[in-house]
C-alpha positions in Angstrom: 17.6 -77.1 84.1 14.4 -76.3 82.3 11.3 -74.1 83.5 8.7 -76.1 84.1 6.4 -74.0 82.3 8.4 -73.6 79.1 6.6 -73.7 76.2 8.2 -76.9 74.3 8.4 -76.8 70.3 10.3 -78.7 67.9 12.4 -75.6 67.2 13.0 -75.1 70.9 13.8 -78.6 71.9 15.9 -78.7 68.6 18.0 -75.5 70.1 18.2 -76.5 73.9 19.6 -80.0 72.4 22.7 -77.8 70.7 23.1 -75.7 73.9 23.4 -78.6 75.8 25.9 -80.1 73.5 28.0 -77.0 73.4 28.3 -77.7 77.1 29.4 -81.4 77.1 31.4 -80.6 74.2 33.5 -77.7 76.3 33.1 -79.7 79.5 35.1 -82.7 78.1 38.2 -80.5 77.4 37.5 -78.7 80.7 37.4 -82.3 82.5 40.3 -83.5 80.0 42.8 -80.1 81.5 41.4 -81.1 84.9 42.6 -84.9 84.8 45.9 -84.0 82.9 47.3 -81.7 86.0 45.6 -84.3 88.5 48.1 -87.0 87.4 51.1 -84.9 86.8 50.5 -84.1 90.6 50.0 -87.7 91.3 52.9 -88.6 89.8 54.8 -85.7 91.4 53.9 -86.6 94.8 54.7 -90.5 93.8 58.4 -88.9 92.9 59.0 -86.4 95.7 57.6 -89.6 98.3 60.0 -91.5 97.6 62.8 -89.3 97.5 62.0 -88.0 100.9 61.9 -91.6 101.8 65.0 -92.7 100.6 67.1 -89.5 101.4 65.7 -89.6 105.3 68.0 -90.0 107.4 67.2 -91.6 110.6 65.4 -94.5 112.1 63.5 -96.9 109.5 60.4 -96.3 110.9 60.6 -92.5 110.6 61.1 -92.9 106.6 57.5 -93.2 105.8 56.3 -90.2 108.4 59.0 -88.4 106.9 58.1 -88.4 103.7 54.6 -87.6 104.0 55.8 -84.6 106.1 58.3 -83.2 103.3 55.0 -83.9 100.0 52.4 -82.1 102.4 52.0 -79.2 100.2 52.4 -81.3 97.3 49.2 -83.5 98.6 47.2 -80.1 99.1 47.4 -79.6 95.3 46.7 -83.2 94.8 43.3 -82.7 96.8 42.4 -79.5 95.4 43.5 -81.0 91.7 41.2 -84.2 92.4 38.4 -82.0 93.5 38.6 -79.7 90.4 38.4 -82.7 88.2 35.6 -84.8 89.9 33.3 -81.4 90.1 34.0 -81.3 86.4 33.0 -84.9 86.2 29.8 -84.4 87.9 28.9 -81.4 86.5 29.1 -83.2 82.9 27.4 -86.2 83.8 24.8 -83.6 85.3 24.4 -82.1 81.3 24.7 -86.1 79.9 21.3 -86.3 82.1 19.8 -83.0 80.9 20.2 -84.2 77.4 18.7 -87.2 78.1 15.9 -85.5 79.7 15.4 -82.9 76.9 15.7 -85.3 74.4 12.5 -87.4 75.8 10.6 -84.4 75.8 11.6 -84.3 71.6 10.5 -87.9 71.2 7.0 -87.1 73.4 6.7 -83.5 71.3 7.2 -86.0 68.3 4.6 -88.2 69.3 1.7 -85.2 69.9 2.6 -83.8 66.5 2.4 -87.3 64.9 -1.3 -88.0 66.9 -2.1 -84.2 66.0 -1.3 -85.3 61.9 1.3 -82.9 61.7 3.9 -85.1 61.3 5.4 -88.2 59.7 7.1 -91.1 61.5 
């Protein structure tokens, strides 16, 4: 985040607003690769389910137990794949707000400099 005893220009809230956008910017490919091998996992543990399920053989109400049993490792990745991607999520709605916050201090920087007659509206 920003120290809270930065000394705030236009210049420096100009170049923290591009740093920060370099970051949402990488951090929406690095959240787009995170999602992608989340639902290829989905959809392999979908697959591999149901072919435990049908190919069990033994009581009905084994199938479903039985199925879980032959995806577990598959449902490890799933978990570790769902974490990756909502840590990436949260870490870019965590910049979105960082933005948001370095952009208010522009508009109140703006503001001074306007009050001060150093600047035009």
């Amino acid at each position: 985040m920003t120290n809270p005893r930065e000394v705030w220009s236009p210049v420096a809230v100009e170049q923290r607003l591009a740093d920060i956008d370099h970051l949402i910017t990488r951090g929406v490919n690095t959240l787009a690769d995170a999602y992608d091998k989340y639902a290829t996992l989905k959809n392999q543990v979908e697959v591999e389910t149901a072919r435990a399920y049908v190919n069990h053989r033994g009581p009905a109400h084994e199938k479903k137990y039985a199925a879980i049993l032959a995806t577990e490792q598959l449902r490890a990745q799933l978990a570790v794949a769902d974490a990756v991607y909502h840590r990436a999520r949260w870490k870019n709605e965590g910049l979105t707000e960082q933005l948001k916050a370095v952009q208010s201090i522009g508009a109140s920087l703006r503001s001074q400099y306007e009050i001060a007659g150093r600047g035009a509206a």
